[in-house]
C-alpha positions in Angstrom: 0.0 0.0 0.0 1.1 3.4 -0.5 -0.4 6.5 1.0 1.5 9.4 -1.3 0.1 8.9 -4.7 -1.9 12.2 -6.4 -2.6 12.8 -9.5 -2.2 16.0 -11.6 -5.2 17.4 -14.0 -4.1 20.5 -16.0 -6.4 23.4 -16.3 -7.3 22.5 -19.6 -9.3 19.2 -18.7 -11.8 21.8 -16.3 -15.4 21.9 -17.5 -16.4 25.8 -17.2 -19.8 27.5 -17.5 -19.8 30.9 -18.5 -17.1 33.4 -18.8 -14.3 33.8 -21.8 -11.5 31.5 -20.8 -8.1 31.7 -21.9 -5.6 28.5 -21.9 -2.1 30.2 -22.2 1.3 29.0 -21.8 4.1 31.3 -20.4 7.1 31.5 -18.4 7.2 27.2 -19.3 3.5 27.7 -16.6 0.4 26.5 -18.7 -3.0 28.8 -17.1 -6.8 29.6 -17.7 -7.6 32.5 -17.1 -11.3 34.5 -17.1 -11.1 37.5 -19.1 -12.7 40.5 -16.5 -16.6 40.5 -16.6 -19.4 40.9 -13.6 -20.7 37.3 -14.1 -20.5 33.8 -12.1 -19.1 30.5 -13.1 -18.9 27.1 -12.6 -16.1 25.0 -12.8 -16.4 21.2 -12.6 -12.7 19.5 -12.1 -13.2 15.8 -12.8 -11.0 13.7 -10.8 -10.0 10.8 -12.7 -8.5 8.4 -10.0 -8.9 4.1 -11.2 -11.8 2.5 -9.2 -11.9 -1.3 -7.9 -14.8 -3.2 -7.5 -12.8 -5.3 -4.6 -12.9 -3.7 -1.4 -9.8 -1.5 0.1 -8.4 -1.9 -3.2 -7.1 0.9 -6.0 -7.6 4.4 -5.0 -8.5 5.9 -1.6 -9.4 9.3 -2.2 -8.1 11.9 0.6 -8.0 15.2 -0.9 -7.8 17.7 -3.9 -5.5 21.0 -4.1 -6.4 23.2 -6.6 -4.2 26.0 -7.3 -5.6 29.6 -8.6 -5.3 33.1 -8.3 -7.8 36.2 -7.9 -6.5 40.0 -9.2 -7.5 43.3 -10.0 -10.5 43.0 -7.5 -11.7 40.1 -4.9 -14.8 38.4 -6.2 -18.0 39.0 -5.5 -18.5 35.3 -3.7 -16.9 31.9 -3.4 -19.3 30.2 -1.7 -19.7 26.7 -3.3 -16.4 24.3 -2.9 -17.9 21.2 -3.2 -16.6 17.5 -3.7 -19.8 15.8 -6.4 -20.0 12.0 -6.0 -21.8 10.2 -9.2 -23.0 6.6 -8.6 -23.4 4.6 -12.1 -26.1 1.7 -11.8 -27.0 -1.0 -14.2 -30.5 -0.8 -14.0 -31.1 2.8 -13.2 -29.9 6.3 -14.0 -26.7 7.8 -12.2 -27.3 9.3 -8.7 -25.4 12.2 -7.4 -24.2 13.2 -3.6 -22.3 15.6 -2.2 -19.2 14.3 -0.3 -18.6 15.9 3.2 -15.3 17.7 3.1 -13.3 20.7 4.7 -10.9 23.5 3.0 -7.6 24.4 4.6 -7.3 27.3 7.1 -6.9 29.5 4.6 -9.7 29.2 2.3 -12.3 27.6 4.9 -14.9 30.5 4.1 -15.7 32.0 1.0 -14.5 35.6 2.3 -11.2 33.9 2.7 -11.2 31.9 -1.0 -12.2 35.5 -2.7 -9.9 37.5 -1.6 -7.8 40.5 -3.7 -4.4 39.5 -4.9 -4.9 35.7 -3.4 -2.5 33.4 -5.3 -1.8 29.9 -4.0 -3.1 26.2 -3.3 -6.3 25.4 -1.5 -6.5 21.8 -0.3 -10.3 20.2 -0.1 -10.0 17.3 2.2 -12.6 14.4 2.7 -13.6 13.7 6.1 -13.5 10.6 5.3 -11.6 9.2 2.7 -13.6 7.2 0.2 -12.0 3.9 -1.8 -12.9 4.6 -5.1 -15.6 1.9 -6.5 -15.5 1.0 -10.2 -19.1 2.7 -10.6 -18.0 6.1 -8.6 -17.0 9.5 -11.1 -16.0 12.1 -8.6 -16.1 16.0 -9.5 -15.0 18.6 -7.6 -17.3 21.7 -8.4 -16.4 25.5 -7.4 -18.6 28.1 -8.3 -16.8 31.8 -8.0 -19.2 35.3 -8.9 -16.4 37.5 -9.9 -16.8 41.5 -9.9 -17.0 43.4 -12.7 -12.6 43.8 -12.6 -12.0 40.5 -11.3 -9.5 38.4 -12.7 -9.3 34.5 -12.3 -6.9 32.0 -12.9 -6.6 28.5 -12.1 -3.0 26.5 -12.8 -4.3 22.9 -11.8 -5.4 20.8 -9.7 -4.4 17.2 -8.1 -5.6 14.5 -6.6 -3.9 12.8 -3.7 -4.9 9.6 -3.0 -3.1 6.5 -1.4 -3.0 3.0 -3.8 -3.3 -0.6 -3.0 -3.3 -3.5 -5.6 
């Protein structure tokens, strides 16, 4: 078993609702980044840890850092940091659930994730990490309403997870 896997997912593979987004590469760093506008979005990360149908085996999910940057002017709220659990089924359609979770010191409230000049990592832990099942699709879904000045960035995310096979 090994408890320090994770799992990078580039800023490109993020699902995003509304907003013009930008995937840029400088200074060898690869970003998205919201071009200013008073709006909200919703950004869905998908994190694409294997699944086992065997029990305390494959991936044990513990906790996701996403790394991103707010500039110009804080948002207007960063309310919703929230870890999506989708259950496939056979015989039924997919059911969804959110999984209980906490945000590091510094980004435990949304006055605290959108802030002015914040750059950095926020780490989403589980509360209780979850072996990833074969029929389980985990998305981690942040919704941000920026200010009318606000500019947004987000250089990843990953997923750290310990492995047993």
């Amino acid at each position: 078993m090994d408890t320090a896997f994770s799992k990078f997912i580039p800023p490109s593979d993020f699902e995003i609702a509304v907003g013009t987004w930008t995937v840029a590469e400088a200074s060898n760093l690869i970003t998205r980044a919201k071009t200013a506008g008073d709006e909200a979005f919703t950004a869905l990360i998908p994190i694409r840890i294997d699944g086992n149908s065997v029990g305390l085996k494959g991936a044990q999910l513990k906790s996701i850092d996403v790394w991103y940057g707010i500039s110009t002017a804080a948002a207007d709220d960063f309310a919703t940091v929230e870890l999506e659990k989708v259950t496939l089924a056979d015989a039924a359609a997919p059911t969804g659930a959110a999984v209980v979770t906490t945000c590091d010191s510094l980004h435990d409230s949304a006055s605290k994730r959108k802030a002015n000049n914040l750059v950095g990592k926020m780490t989403i832990t589980l509360t209780t990490p979850e072996w990833v099942d074969e029929d389980a699709i985990y998305w981690l879904k942040l919704v941000v309403d920026c200010a009318a000045t606000t500019v947004f960035k987000f250089w990843g995310a990953r997923a750290n997870f310990t492995l047993r096979v």
